[in-house]
PDB file of N, CA, C and O in Angstrom:
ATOM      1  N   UNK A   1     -15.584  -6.559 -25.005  1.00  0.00           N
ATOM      2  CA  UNK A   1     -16.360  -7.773 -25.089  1.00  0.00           C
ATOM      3  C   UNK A   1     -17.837  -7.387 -25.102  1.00  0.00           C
ATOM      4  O   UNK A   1     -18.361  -6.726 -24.206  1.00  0.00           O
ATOM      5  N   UNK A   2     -18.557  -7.910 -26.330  1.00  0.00           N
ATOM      6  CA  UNK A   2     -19.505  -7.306 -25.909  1.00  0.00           C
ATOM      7  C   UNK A   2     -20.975  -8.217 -25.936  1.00  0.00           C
ATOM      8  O   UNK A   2     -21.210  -8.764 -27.013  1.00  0.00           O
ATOM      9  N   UNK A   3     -21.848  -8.391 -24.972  1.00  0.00           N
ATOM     10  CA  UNK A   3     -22.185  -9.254 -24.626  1.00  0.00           C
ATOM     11  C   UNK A   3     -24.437  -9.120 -24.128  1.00  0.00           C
ATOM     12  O   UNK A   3     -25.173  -8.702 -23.235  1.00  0.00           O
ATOM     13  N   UNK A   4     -24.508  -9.824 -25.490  1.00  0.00           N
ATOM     14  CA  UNK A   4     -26.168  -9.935 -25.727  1.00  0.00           C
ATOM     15  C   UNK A   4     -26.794  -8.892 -24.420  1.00  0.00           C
ATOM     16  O   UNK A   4     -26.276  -8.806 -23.307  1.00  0.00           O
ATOM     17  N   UNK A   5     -28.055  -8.133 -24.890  1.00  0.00           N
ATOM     18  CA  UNK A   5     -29.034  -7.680 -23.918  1.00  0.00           C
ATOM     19  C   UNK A   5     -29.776  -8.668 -23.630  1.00  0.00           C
ATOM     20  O   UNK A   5     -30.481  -9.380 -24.345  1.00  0.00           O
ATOM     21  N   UNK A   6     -29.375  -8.670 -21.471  1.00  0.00           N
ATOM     22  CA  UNK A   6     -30.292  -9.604 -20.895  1.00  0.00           C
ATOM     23  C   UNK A   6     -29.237 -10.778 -20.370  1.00  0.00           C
ATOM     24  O   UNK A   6     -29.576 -11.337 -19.327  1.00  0.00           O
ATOM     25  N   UNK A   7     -28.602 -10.998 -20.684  1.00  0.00           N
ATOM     26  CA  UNK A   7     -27.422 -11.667 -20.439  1.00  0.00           C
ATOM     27  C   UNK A   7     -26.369 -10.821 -19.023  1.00  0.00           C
ATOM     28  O   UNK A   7     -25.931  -9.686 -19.205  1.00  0.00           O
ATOM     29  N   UNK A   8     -26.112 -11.560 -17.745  1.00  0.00           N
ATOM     30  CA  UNK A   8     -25.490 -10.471 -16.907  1.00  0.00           C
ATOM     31  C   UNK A   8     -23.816 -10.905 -17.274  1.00  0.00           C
ATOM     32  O   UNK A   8     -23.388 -12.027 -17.543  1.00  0.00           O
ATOM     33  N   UNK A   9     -23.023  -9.546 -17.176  1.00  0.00           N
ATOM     34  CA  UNK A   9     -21.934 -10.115 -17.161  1.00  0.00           C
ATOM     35  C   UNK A   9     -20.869 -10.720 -15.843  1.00  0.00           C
ATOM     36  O   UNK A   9     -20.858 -10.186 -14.734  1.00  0.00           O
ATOM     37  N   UNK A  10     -20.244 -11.588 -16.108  1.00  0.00           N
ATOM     38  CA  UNK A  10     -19.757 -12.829 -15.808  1.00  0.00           C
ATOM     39  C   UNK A  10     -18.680 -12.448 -14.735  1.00  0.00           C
ATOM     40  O   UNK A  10     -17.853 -11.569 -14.977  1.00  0.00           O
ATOM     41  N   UNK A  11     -18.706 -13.178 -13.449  1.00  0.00           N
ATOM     42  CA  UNK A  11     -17.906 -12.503 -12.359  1.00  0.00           C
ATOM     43  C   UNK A  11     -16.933 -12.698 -12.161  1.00  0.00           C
ATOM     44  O   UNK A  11     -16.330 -11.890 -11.455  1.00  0.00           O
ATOM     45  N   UNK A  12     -15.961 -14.346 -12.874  1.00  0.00           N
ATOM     46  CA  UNK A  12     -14.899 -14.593 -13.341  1.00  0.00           C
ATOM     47  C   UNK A  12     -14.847 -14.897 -14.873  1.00  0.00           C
ATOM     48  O   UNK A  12     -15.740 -15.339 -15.597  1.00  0.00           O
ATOM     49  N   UNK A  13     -13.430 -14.506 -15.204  1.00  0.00           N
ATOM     50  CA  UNK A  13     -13.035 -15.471 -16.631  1.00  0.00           C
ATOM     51  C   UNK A  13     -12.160 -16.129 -16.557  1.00  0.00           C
ATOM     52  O   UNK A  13     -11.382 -16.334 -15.626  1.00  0.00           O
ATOM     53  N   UNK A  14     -12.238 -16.674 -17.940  1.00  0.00           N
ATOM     54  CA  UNK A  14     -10.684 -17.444 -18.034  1.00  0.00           C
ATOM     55  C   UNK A  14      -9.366 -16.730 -18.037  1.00  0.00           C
ATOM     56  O   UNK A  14      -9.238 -15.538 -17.759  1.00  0.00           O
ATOM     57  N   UNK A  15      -8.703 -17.286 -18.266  1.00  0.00           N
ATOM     58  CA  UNK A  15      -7.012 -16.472 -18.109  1.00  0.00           C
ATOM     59  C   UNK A  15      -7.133 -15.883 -19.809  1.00  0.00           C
ATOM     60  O   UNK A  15      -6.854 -14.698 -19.990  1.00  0.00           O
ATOM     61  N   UNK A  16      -7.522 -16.683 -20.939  1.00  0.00           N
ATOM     62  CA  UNK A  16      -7.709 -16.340 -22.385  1.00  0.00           C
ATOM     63  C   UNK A  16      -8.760 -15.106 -22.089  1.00  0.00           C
ATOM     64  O   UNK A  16      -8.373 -13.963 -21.847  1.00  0.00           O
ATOM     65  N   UNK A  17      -9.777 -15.395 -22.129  1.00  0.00           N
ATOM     66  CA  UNK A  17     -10.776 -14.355 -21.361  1.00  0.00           C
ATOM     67  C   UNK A  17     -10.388 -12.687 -20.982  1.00  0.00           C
ATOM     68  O   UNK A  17     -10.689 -11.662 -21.593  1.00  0.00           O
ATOM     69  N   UNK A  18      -9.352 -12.944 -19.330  1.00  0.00           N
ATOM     70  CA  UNK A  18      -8.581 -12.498 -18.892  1.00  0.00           C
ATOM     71  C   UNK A  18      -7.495 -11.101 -19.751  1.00  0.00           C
ATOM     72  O   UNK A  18      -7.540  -9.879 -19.607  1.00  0.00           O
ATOM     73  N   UNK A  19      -6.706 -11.871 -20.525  1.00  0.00           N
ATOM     74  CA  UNK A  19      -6.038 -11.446 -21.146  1.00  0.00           C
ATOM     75  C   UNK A  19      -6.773 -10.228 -22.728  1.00  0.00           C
ATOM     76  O   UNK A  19      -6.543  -9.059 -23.037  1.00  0.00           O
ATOM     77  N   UNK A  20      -7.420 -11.010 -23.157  1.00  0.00           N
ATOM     78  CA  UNK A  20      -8.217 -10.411 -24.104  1.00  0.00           C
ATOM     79  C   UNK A  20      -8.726  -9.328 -23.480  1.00  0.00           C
ATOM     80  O   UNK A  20      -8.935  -8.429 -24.294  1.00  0.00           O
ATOM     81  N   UNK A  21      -9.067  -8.986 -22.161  1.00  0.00           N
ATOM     82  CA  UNK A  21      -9.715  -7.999 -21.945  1.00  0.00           C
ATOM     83  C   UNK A  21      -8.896  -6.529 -21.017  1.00  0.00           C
ATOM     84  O   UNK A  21      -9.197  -5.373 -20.720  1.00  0.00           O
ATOM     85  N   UNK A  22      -7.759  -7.447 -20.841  1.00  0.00           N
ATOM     86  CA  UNK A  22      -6.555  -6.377 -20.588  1.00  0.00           C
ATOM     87  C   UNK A  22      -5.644  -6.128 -22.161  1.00  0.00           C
ATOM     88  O   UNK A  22      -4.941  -5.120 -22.238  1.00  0.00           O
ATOM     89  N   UNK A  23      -5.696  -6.855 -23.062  1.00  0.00           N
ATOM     90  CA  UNK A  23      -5.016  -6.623 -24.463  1.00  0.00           C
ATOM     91  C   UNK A  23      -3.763  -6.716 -23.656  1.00  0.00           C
ATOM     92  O   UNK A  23      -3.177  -5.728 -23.214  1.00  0.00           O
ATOM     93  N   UNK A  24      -3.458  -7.710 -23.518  1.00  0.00           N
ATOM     94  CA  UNK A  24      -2.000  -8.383 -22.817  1.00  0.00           C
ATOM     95  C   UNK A  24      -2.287  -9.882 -23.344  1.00  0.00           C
ATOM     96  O   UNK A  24      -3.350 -10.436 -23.622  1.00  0.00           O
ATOM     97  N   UNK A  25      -0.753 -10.402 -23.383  1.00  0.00           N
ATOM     98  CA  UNK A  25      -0.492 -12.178 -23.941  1.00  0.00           C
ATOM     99  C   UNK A  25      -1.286 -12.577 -22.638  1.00  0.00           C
ATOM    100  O   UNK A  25      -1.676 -11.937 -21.661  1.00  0.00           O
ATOM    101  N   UNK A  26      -1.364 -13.902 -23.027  1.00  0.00           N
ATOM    102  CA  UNK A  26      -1.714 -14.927 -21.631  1.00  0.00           C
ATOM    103  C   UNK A  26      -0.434 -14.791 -20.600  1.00  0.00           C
ATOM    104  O   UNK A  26      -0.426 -14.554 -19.392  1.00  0.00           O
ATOM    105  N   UNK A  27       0.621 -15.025 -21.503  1.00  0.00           N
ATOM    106  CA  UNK A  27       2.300 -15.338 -20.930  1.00  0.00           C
ATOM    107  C   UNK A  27       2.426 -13.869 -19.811  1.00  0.00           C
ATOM    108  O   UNK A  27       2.934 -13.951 -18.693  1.00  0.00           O
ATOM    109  N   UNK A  28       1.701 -12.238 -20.548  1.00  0.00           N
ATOM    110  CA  UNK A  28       1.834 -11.224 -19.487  1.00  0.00           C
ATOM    111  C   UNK A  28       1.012 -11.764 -18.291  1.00  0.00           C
ATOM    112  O   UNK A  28       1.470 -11.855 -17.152  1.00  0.00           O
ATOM    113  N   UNK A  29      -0.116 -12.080 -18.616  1.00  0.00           N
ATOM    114  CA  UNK A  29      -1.024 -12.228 -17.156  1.00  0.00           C
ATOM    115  C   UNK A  29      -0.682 -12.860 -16.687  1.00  0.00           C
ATOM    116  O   UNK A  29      -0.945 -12.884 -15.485  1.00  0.00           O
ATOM    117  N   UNK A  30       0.263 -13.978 -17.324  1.00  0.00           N
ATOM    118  CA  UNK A  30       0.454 -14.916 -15.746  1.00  0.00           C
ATOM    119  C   UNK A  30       1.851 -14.390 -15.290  1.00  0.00           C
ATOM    120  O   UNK A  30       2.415 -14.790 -14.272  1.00  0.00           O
ATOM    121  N   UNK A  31       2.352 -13.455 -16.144  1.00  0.00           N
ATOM    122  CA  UNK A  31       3.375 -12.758 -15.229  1.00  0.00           C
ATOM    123  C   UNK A  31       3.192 -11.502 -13.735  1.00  0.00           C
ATOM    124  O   UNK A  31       3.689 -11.248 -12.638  1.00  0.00           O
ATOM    125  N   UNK A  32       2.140 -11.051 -14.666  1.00  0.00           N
ATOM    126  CA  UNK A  32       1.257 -10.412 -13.276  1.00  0.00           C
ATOM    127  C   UNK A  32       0.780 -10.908 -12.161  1.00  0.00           C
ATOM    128  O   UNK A  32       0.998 -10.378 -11.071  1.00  0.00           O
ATOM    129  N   UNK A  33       0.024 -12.064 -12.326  1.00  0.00           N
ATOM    130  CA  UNK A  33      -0.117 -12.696 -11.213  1.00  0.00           C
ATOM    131  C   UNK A  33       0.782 -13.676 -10.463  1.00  0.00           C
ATOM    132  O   UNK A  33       0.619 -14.166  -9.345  1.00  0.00           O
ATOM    133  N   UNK A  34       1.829 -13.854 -11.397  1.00  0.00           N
ATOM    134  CA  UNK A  34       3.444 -14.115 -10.363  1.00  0.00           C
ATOM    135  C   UNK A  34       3.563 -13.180  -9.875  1.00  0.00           C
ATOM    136  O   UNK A  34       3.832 -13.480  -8.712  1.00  0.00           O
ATOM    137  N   UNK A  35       3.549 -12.163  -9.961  1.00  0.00           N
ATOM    138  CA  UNK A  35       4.192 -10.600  -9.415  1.00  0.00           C
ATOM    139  C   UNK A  35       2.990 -10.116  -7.833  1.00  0.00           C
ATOM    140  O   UNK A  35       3.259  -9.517  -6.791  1.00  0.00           O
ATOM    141  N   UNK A  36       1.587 -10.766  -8.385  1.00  0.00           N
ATOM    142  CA  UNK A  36       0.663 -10.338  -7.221  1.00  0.00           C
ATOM    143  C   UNK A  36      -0.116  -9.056  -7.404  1.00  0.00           C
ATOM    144  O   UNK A  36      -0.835  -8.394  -6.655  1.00  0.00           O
ATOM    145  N   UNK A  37       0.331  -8.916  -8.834  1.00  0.00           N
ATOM    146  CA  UNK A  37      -0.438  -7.475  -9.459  1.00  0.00           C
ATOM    147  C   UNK A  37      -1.931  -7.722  -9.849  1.00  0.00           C
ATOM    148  O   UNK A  37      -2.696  -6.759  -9.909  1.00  0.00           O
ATOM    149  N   UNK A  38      -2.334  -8.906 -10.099  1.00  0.00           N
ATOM    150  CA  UNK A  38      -3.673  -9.469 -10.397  1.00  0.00           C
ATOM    151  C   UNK A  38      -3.910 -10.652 -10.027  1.00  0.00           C
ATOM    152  O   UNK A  38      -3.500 -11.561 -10.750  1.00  0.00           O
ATOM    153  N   UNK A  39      -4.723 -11.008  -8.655  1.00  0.00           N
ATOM    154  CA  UNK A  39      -4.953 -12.240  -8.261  1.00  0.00           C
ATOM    155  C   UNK A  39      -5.610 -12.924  -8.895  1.00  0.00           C
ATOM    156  O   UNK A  39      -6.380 -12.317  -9.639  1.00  0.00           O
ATOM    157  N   UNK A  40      -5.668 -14.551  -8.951  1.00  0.00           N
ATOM    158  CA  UNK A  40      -6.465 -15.271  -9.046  1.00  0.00           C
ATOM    159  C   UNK A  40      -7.098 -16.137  -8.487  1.00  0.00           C
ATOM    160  O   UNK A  40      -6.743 -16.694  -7.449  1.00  0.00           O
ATOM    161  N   UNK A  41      -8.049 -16.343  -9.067  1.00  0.00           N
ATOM    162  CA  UNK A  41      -9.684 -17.810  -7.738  1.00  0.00           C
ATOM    163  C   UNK A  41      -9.367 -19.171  -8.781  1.00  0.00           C
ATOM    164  O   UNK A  41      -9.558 -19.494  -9.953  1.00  0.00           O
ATOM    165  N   UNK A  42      -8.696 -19.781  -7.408  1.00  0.00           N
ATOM    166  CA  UNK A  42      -8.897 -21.407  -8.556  1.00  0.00           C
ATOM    167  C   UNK A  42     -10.416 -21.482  -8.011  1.00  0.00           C
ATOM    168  O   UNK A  42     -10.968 -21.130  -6.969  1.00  0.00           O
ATOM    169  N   UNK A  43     -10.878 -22.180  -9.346  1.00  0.00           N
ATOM    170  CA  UNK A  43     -12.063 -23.090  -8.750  1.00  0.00           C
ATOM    171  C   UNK A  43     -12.429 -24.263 -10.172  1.00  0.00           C
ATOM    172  O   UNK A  43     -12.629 -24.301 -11.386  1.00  0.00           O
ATOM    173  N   UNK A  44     -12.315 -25.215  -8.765  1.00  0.00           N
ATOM    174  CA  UNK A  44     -12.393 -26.744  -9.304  1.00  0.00           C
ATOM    175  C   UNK A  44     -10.989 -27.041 -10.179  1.00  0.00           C
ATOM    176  O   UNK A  44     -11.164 -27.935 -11.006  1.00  0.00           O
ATOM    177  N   UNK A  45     -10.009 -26.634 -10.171  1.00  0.00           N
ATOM    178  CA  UNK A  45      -8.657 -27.030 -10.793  1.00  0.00           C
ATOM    179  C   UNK A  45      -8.356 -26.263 -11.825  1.00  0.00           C
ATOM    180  O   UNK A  45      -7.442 -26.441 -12.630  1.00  0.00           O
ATOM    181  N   UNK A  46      -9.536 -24.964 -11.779  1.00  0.00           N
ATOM    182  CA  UNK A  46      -8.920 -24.171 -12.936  1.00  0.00           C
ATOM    183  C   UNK A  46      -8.527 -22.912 -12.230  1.00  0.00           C
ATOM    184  O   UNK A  46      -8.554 -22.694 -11.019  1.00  0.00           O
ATOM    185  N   UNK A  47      -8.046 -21.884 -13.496  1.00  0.00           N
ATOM    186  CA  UNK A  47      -7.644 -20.765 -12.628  1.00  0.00           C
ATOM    187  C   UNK A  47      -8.863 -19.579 -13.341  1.00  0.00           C
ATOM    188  O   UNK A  47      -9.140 -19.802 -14.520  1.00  0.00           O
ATOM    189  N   UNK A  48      -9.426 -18.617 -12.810  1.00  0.00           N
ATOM    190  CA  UNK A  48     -10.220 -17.835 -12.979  1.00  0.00           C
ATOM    191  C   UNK A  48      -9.693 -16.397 -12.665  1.00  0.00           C
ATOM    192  O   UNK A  48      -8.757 -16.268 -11.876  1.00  0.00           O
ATOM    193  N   UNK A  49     -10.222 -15.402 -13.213  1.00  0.00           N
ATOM    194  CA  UNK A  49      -9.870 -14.180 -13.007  1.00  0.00           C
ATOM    195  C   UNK A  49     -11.367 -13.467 -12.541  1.00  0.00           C
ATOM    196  O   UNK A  49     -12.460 -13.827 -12.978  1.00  0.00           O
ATOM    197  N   UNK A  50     -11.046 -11.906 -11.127  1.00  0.00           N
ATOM    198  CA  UNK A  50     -12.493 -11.781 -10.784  1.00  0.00           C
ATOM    199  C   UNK A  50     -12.650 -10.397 -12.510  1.00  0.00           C
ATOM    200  O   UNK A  50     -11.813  -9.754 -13.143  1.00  0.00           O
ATOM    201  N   UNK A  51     -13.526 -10.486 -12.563  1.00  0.00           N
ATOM    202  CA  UNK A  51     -13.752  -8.681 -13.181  1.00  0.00           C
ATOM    203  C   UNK A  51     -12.964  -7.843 -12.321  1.00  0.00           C
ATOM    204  O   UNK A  51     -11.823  -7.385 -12.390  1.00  0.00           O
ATOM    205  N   UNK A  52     -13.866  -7.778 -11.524  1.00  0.00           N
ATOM    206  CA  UNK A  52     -13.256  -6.558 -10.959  1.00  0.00           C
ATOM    207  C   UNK A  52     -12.202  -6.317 -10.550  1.00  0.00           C
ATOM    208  O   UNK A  52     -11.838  -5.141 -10.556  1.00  0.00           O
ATOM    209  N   UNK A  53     -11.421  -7.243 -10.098  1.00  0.00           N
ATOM    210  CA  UNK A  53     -10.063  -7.231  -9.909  1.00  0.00           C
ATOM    211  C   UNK A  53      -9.237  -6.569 -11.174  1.00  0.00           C
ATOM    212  O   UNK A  53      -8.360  -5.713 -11.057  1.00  0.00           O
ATOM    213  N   UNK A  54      -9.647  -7.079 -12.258  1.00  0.00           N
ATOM    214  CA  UNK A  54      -9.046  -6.388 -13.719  1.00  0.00           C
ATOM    215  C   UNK A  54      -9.499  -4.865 -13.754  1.00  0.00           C
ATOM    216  O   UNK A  54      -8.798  -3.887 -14.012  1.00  0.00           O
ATOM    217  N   UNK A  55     -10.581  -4.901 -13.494  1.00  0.00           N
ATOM    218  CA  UNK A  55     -10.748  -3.322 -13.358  1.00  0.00           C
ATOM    219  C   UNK A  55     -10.411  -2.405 -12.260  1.00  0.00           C
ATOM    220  O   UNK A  55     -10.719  -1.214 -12.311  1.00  0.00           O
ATOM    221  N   UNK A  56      -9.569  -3.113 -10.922  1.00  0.00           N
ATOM    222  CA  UNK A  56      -8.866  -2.458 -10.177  1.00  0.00           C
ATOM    223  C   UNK A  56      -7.447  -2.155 -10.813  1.00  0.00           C
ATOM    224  O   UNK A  56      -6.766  -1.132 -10.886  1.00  0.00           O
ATOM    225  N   UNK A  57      -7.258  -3.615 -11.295  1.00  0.00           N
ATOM    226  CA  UNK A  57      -5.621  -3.461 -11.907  1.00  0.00           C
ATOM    227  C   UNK A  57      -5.738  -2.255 -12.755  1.00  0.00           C
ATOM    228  O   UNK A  57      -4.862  -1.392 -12.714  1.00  0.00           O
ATOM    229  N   UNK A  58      -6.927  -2.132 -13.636  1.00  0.00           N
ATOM    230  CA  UNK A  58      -6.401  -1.160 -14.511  1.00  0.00           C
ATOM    231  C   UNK A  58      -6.616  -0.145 -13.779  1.00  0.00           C
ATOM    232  O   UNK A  58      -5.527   0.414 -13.646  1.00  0.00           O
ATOM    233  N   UNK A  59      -7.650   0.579 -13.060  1.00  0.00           N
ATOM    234  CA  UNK A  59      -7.547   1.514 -12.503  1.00  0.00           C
ATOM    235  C   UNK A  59      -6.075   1.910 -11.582  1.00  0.00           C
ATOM    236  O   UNK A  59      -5.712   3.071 -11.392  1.00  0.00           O
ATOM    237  N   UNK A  60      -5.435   0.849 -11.140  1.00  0.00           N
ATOM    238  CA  UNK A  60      -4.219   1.240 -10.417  1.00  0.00           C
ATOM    239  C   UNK A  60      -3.448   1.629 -11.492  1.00  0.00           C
ATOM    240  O   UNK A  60      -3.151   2.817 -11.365  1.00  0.00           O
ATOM    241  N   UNK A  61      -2.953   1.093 -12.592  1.00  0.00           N
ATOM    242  CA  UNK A  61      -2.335   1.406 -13.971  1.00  0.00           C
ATOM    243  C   UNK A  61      -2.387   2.762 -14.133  1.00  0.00           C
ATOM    244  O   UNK A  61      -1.304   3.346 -14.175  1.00  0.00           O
ATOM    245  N   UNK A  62      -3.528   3.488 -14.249  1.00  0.00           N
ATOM    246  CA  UNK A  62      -3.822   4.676 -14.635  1.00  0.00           C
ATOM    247  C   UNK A  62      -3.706   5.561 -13.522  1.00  0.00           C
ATOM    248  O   UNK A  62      -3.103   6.580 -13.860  1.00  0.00           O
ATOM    249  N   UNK A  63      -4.102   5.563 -12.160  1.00  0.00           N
ATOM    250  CA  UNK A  63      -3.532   6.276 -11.298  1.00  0.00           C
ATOM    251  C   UNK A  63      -1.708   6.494 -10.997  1.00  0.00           C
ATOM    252  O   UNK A  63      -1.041   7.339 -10.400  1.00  0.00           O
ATOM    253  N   UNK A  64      -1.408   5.285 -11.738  1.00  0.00           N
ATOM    254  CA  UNK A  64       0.443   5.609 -11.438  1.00  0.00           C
ATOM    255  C   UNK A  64       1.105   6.532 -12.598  1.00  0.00           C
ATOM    256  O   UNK A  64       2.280   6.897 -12.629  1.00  0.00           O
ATOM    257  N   UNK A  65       0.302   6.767 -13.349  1.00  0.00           N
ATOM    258  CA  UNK A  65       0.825   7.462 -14.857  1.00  0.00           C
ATOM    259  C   UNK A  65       0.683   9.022 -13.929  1.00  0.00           C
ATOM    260  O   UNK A  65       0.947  10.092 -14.477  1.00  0.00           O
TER     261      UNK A  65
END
């Protein structure tokens, strides 16, 4: 994702968002986070994903290989 100079990047996304940036369906991520492999922050009735949490998930990904 790549995103204007000067612009900070963004501390949640969407689940579309989300997904696009793991290159997984929507349908995987929300299987992950049934599973508890990637939490999510409702806020205000939606569901949000943190960054960094995606970049823990993946880092755990790659430490199990």
């Amino acid at each position: 994702m790549i995103r204007p100079v000067n612009r900070p990047e963004p501390l949640l996304v969407s689940a579309r968002e989300a997904a696009r940036m793991l290159s997984v369906s929507e349908r995987t991520l929300w299987t992950l986070r049934q599973r508890g492999e990637i939490p999510a922050v409702p806020v205000m009735g939606s569901i949000r994903y943190s960054v960094d949490d995606l970049r823990s998930f993946i880092e755990r990904q790659k430490a199990a290989q």
